[in-house]
N, C-alpha and C positions, 0 to 999 in steps of 0.2 A: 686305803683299801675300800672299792665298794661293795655291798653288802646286797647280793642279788635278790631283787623283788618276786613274791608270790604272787602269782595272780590267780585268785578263784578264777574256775573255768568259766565261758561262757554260759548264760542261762539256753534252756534248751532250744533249737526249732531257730537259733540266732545266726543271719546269713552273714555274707563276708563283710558288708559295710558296718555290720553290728558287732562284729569281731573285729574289727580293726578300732573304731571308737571304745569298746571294754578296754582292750589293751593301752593305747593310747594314754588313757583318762586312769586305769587303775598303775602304769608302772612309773606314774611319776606323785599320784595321789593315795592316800590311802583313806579310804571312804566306812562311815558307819555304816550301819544294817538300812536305813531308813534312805540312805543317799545310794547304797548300790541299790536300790528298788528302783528310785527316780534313773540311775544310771540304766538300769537293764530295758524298761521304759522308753530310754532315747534311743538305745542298741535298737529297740522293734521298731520305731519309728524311720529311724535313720536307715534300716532296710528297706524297708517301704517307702521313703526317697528315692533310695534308688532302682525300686521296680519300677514308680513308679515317671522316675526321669527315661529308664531303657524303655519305656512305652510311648512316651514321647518321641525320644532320637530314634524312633522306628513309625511310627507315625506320623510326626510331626508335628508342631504345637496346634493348628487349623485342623478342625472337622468340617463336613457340610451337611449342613442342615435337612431335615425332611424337604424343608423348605427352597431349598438350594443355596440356602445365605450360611458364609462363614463365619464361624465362634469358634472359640477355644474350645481345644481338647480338653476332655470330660479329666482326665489324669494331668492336665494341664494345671487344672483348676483344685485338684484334690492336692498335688504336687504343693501349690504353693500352701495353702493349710497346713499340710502335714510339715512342710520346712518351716513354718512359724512355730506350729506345737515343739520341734526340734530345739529351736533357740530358746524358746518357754524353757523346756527342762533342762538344756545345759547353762542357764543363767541359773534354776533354783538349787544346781548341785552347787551352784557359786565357788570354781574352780577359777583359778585365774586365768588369763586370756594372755599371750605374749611376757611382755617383759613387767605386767603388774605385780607387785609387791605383796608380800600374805598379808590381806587383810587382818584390820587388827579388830578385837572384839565390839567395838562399837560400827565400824563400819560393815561388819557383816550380820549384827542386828539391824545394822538399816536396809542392806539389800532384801535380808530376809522379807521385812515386811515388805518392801514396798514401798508404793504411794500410801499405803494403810498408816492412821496412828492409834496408839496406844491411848485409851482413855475414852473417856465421854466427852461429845461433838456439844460443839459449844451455838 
């Protein structure tokens, strides 16, 4: 028998790309106080992907310059940033990805830190 999951609502002002990753991430995860923050975090970000990709696919990736010379669009450029800060924080909620196994206590002390180590550098 399964046993239906609660999901706190969305935090507030959260558009549909940030309502679908809440849900996603909280009905199979169940997350501390400090990790739905990091999760709510990605929900704005992952909005903001996707305003600012429908600004692009209406635009187009190219602007032209004052100058007449073509560069990337300004939301082109912010686009890829904000889809890195993205990946940033769904690595530090360190949810599994596909068919990865629960981390066991030593291995999610290592993601935690990082490249960082513990101790004084020799």
């Amino acid at each position: 028998m399964s046993e239906k999951v609660k999901i706190p609502p969305t935090p507030p002002g959260t558009g549909p790309a940030g309502r679908r990753l809440w849900r996603s991430v909280l009905s199979d995860y169940e997350l501390a106080e400090h990790e739905l923050q990091l999760l709510a975090r990605a929900c704005r970000v992952a909005d903001t992907c996707s305003s600012l990709q429908a600004t692009v696919d209406t635009d187009g990736p190219l602007t032209t310059s004052r100058l007449g010379e073509q560069r990337a669009h300004p939301a082109l450029v912010e686009l890829r940033q904000q889809s890195a800060l993205l990946a940033r924080l769904i690595v530090a909620l360190r949810v599994p990805i596909g068919e990865q196994e629960m981390d066991t206590q030593r291995t999610r002390r290592r993601a935690t830190r990082g490249v960082y180590r513990l101790g004084s550098a020799s």
